[in-house]
ROTIDO-70737 format. One record per residue (C-alpha): residue in three letters; x, y, z. Coordinates in steps of 0.02 Angstrom, whole numbers, plus 50000, padded with zeros to 5 digits. Example, Ala and Ser with C-alpha at 12.3 -4.5 7.8 and 13.67 -1.06 7.14 Angstrom:
2
+---------+-------+-------+-------+
: residuo :    xx :    yy :    zz :
+---------+-------+-------+-------+
:     ALA : 50615 : 49775 : 50390 :
:     SER : 50684 : 49947 : 50357 :
+---------+-------+-------+-------+
% end
This chain:
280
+---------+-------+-------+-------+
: residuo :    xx :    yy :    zz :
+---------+-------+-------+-------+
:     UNK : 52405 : 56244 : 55012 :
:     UNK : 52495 : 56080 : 55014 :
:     UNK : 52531 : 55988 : 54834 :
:     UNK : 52418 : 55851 : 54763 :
:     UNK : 52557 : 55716 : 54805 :
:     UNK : 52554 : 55790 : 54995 :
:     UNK : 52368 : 55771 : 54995 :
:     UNK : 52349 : 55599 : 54907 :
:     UNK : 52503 : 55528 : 55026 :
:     UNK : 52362 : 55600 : 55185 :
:     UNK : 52208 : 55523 : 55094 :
:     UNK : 52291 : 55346 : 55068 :
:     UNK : 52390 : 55363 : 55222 :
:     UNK : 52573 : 55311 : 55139 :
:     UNK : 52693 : 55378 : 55125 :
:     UNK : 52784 : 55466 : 54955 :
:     UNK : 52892 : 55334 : 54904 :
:     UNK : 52722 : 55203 : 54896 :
:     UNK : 52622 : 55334 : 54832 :
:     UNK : 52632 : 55272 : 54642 :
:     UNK : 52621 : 55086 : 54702 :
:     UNK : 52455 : 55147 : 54790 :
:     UNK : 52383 : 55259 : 54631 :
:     UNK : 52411 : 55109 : 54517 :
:     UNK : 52297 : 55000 : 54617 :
:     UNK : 52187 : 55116 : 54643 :
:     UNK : 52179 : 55147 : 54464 :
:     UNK : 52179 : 54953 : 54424 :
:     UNK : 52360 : 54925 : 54349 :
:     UNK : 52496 : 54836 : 54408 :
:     UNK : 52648 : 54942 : 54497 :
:     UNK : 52811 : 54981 : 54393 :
:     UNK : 52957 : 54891 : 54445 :
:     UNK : 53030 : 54949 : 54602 :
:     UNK : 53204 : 55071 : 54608 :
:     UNK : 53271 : 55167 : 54462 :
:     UNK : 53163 : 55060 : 54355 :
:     UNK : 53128 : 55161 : 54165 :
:     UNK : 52946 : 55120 : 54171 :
:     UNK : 52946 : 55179 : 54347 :
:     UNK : 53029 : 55356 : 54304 :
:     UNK : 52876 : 55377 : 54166 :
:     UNK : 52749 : 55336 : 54295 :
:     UNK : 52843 : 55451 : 54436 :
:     UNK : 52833 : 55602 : 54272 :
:     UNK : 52660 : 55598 : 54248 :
:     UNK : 52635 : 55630 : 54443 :
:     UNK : 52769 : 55765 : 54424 :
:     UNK : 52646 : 55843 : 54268 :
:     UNK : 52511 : 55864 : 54412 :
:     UNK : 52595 : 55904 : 54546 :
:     UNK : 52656 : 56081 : 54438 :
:     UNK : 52460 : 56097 : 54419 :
:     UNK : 52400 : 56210 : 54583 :
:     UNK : 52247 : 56129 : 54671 :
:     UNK : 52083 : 56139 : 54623 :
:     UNK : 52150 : 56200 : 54439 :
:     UNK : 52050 : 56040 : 54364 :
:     UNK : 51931 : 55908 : 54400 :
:     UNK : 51962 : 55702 : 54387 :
:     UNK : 51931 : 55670 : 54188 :
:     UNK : 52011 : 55836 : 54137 :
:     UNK : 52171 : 55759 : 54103 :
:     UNK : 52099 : 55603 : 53985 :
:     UNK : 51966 : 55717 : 53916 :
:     UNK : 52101 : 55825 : 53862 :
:     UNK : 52196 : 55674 : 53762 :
:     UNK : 52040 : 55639 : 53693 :
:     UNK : 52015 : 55815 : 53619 :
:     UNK : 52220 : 55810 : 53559 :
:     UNK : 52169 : 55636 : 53464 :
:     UNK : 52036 : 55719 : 53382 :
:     UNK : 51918 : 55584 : 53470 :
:     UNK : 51812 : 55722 : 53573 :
:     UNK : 51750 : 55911 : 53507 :
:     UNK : 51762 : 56020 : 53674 :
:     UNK : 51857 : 56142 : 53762 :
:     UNK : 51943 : 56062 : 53901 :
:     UNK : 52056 : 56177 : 54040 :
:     UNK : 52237 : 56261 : 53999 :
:     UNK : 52326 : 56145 : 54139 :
:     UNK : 52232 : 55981 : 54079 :
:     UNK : 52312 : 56017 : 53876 :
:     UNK : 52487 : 56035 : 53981 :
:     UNK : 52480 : 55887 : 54066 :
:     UNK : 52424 : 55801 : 53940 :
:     UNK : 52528 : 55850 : 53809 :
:     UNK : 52680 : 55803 : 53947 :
:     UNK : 52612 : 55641 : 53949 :
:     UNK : 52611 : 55605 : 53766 :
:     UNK : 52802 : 55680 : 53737 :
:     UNK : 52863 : 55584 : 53902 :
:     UNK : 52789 : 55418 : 53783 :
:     UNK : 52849 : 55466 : 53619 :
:     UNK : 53014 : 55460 : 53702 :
:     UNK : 53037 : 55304 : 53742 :
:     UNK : 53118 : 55223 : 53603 :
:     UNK : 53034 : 55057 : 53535 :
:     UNK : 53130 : 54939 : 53624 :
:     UNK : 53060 : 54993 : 53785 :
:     UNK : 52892 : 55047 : 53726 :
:     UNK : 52826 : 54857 : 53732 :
:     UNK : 52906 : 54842 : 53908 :
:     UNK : 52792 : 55010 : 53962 :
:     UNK : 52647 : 54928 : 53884 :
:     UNK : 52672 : 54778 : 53970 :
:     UNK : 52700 : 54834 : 54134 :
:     UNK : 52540 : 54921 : 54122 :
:     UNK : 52441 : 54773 : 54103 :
:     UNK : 52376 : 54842 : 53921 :
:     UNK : 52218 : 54774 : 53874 :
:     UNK : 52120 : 54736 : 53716 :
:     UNK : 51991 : 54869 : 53762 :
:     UNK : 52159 : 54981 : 53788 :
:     UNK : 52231 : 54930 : 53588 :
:     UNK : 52056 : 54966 : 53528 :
:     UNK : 52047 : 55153 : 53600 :
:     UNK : 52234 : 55162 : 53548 :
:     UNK : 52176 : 55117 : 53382 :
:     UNK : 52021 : 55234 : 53360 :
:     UNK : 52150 : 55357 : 53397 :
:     UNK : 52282 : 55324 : 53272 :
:     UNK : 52131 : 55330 : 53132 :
:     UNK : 52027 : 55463 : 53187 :
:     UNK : 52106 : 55582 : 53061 :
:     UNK : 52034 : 55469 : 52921 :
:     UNK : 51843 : 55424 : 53009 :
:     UNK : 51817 : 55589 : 53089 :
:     UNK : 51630 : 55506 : 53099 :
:     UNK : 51588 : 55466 : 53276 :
:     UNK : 51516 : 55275 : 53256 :
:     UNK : 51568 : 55242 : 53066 :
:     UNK : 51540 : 55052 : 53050 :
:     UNK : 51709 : 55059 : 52925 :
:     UNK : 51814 : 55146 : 53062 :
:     UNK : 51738 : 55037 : 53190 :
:     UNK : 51786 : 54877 : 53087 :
:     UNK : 51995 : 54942 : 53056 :
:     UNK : 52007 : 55008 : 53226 :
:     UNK : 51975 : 54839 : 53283 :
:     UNK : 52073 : 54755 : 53172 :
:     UNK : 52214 : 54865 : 53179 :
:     UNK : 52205 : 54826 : 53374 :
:     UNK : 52196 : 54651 : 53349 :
:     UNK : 52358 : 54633 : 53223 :
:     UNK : 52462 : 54746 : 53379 :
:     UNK : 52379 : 54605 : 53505 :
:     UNK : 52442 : 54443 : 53410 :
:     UNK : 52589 : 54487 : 53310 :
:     UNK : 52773 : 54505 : 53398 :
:     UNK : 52837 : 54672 : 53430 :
:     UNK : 52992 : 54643 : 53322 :
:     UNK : 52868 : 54642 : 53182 :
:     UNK : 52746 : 54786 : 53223 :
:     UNK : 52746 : 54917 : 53086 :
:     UNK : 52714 : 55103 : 53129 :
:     UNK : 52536 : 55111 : 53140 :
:     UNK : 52531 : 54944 : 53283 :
:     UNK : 52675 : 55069 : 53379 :
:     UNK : 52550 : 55230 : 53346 :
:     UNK : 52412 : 55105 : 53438 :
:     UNK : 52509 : 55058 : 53582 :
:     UNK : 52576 : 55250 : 53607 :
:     UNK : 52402 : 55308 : 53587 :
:     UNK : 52337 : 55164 : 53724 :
:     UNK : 52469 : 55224 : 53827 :
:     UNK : 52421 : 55420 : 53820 :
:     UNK : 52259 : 55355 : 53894 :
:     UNK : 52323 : 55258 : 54011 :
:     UNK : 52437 : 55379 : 54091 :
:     UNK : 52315 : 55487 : 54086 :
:     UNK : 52203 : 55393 : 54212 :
:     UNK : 52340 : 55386 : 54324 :
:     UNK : 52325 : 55561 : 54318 :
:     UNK : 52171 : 55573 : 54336 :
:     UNK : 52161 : 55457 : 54492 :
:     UNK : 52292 : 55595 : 54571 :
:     UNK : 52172 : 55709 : 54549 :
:     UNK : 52030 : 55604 : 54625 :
:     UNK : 52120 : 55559 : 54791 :
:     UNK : 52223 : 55718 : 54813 :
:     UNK : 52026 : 55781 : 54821 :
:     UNK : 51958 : 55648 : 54914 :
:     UNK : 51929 : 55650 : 55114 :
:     UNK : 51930 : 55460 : 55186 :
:     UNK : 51865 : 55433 : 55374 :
:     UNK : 52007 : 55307 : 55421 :
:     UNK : 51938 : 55128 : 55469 :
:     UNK : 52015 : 54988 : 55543 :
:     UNK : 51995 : 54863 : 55416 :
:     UNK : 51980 : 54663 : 55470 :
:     UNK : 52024 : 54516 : 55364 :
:     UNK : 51905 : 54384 : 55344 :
:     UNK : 51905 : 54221 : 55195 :
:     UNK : 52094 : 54233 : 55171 :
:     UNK : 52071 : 54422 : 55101 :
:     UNK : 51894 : 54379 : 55009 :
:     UNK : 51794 : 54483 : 55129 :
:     UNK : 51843 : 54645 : 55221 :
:     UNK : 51732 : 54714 : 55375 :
:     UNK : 51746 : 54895 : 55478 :
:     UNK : 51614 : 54989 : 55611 :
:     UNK : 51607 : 55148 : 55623 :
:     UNK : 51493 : 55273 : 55723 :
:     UNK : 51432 : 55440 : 55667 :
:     UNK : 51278 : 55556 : 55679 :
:     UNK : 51233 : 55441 : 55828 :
:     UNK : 51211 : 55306 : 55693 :
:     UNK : 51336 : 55163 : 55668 :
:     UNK : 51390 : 55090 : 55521 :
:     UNK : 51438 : 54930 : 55470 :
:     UNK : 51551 : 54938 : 55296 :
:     UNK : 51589 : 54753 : 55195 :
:     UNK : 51704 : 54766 : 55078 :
:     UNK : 51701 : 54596 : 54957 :
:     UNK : 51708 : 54519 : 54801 :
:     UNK : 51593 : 54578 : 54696 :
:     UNK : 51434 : 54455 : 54643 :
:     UNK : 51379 : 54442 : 54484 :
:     UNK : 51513 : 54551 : 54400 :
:     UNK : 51627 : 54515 : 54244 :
:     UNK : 51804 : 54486 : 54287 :
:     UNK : 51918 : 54614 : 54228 :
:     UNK : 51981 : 54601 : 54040 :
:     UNK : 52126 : 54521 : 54036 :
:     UNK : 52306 : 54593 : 53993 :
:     UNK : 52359 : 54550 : 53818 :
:     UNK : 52542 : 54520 : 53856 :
:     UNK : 52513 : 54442 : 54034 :
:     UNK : 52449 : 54270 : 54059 :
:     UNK : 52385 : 54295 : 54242 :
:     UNK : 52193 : 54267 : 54251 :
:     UNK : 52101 : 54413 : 54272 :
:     UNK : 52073 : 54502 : 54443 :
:     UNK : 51898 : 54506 : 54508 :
:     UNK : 51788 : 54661 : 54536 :
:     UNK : 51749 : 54710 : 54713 :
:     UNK : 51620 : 54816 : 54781 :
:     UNK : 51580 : 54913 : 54973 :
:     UNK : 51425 : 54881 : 55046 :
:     UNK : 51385 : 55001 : 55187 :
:     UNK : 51225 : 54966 : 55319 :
:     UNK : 51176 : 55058 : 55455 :
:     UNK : 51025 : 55104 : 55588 :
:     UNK : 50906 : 54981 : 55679 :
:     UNK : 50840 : 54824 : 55649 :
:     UNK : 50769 : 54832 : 55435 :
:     UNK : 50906 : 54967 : 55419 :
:     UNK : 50970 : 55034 : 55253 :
:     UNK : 51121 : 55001 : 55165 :
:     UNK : 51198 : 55082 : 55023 :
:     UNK : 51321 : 54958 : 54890 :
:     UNK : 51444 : 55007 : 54735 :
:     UNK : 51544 : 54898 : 54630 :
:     UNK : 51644 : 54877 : 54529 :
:     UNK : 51811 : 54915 : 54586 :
:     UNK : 51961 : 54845 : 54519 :
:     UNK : 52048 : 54811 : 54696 :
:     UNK : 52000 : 54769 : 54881 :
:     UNK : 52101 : 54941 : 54917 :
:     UNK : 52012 : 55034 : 54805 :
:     UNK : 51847 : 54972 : 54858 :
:     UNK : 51902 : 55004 : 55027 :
:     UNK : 51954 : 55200 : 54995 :
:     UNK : 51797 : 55240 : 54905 :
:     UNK : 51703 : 55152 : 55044 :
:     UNK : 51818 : 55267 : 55163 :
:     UNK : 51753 : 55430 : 55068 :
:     UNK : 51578 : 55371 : 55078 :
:     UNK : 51581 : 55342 : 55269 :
:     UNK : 51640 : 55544 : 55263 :
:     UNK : 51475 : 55574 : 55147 :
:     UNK : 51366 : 55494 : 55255 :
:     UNK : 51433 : 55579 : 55416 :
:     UNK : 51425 : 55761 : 55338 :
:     UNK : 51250 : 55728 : 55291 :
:     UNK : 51286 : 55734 : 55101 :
:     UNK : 51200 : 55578 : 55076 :
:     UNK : 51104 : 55460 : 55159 :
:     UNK : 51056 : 55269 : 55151 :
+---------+-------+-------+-------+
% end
C-alpha cells in the first residue's frame, strides 16, 4: 500500500516537492522558506514521523491528542504510533537552539490562542485542575509576557511556551497528513471569479448535477492574527454545494482557513454525495 506522502501528493494532485507548501495551507499556516531552509527541514521531519507510521495505524487528532496526553493536558490512552510521532515532534523542537526557535515560531504564523495553549502546557504540572480560574489567569499571562517582550529577553518559562505552542502546532500538520493521505477528492475544474473572492465548479453524478461555490465566508471572524507578523488577518472561507431541480437543496461549511482548503473539502464532499454517504 502506497505511503501517506504518495497518497496526500494523489489527493491534492502535486507533486512531492509542493506537498508541505500544500499541507500548510491546508492546515492554515504560512509555508517554510523554500530550499534547504532550517524551518523547512523541521516541517519536512514531522512528515517523515508519519510517513514511518503504516496506513490506517491512526486517525486525524491522534497525533495532537497524543501531545496533549504527554503535557499532562488530557487523561486518555491514545495509540503506540501517535506517542512516537509525537514524541519525534517534540525532540525535533527541543533541538533547535534558541536563536532559531523564534524564527520557527515565526514562520509558523504563532498566534495568541497558540502562546496560551503553549502556556497551559508549561503549567499544567502545577494546576493539574481542568478550568482552575488561578491557572487560567497565569497561563494567560505567562502567554502574554512571551507575546510582548523581545526574544533576547524571554526567560525559560516564555521559551517552554513557545516550544510547547510549537508541539501543537506541528502536530496539526501531522494531523492534516493524516486527513488528506485519507481523503478521496472528485477532481473539479475550478473557475475564478471577483479577482479570487469567489470560486465556482459543476459536476454531475447520480444523474444529479451539482453546482459547488467556494467563497469568502459571511459573517465569520477573521482569523487571529500572528503575534510576530503584521499582515492583517486572512479571511475564513466556506463551500456551498446545490444541486437538483428548481427549490433544490444545498449543503454549506465554513470556516476554512484558505480558498484551497475550502476547495479540497468541498472536493471530498462532492465524493460523499456521489457514493450516497450523504445527501443534501
Amino acid at each position: 500500500m502506497a505511503g501517506h506522502l504518495t497518497r496526500a501528493c494523489a489527493a491534492l494532485r502535486v507533486a512531492r516537492a509542493h506537498l508541505l507548501d500544500a499541507l500548510c495551507v491546508l492546515a492554515g499556516r504560512p509555508a517554510p522558506p523554500p530550499g534547504a531552509h532550517p524551518v523547512r527541514r523541521i516541517h519536512e521531519r514531522v512528515l517523515q514521523a508519519v510517513e514511518s507510521v503504516p496506513p490506517g495505524a491512526l486517525q486525524p487528532g491522534d497525533v495532537y491528542a497524543a501531545t496533549d496526553v504527554q503535557a499532562g493536558l488530557l487523561n486518555a490512552e491514545v495509540p503506540a504510533p501517535s506517542d512516537t510521532a509525537a514524541l519525534c515532534i517534540r525532540r525535533t523542537v527541543d533541538g533547535v537552539g534558541p536563536a532559531d526557535l523564534w524564527k520557527l515560531a515565526r514562520g509558523t504564523a504563532m498566534t495568541r490562542d497558540d502562546l496560551l495553549r503553549g502556556a497551559a502546557a508549561v503549567l499544567a504540572p502545577g494546576y493539574p485542575g481542568a478550568g482552575d480560574p488561578l491557572g487560567e489567569l497565569a497561563a494567560h499571562t505567562l502567554a502574554q509576557e512571551v507575546a510582548e517582550r523581545s526574544p533576547c529577553h524571554w526567560g525559560r518559562d516564555h521559551t517552554e511556551v513557545v516550544r510547547a505552542a510549537l508541539y501543537r502546532i506541528l502536530a496539526d500538520l501531522a494531523d492534516t497528513l493524516l486527513e488528506v493521505s485519507d481523503s478521496t477528492p472528485t477532481p473539479l475544474n475550478w473557475t475564478v471569479h471577483d479577482s479570487g473572492r469567489r470560486y465556482c465548479a459543476t459536476t454531475a453524478g447520480r444523474g444529479v448535477t451539482h453546482d459547488v461555490l467556494v467563497r469568502t465566508a459571511r459573517g465569520t471572524p477573521l482569523a487571529a492574527a500572528p503575534v510576530w507578523h503584521r499582515h492583517p488577518p486572512c479571511p475564513a472561507w466556506e463551500w456551498r454545494i446545490t444541486g437538483g431541480p428548481v427549490g433544490r437543496g444545498s449543503r454549506s461549511c465554513a470556516p476554512f482557513p484558505s480558498a484551497f482548503a475550502a476547495q479540497h473539502a468541498a472536493e471530498c464532499a462532492i465524493t460523499a454525495l456521489t457514493a450516497g454517504r450523504c445527501g443534501l
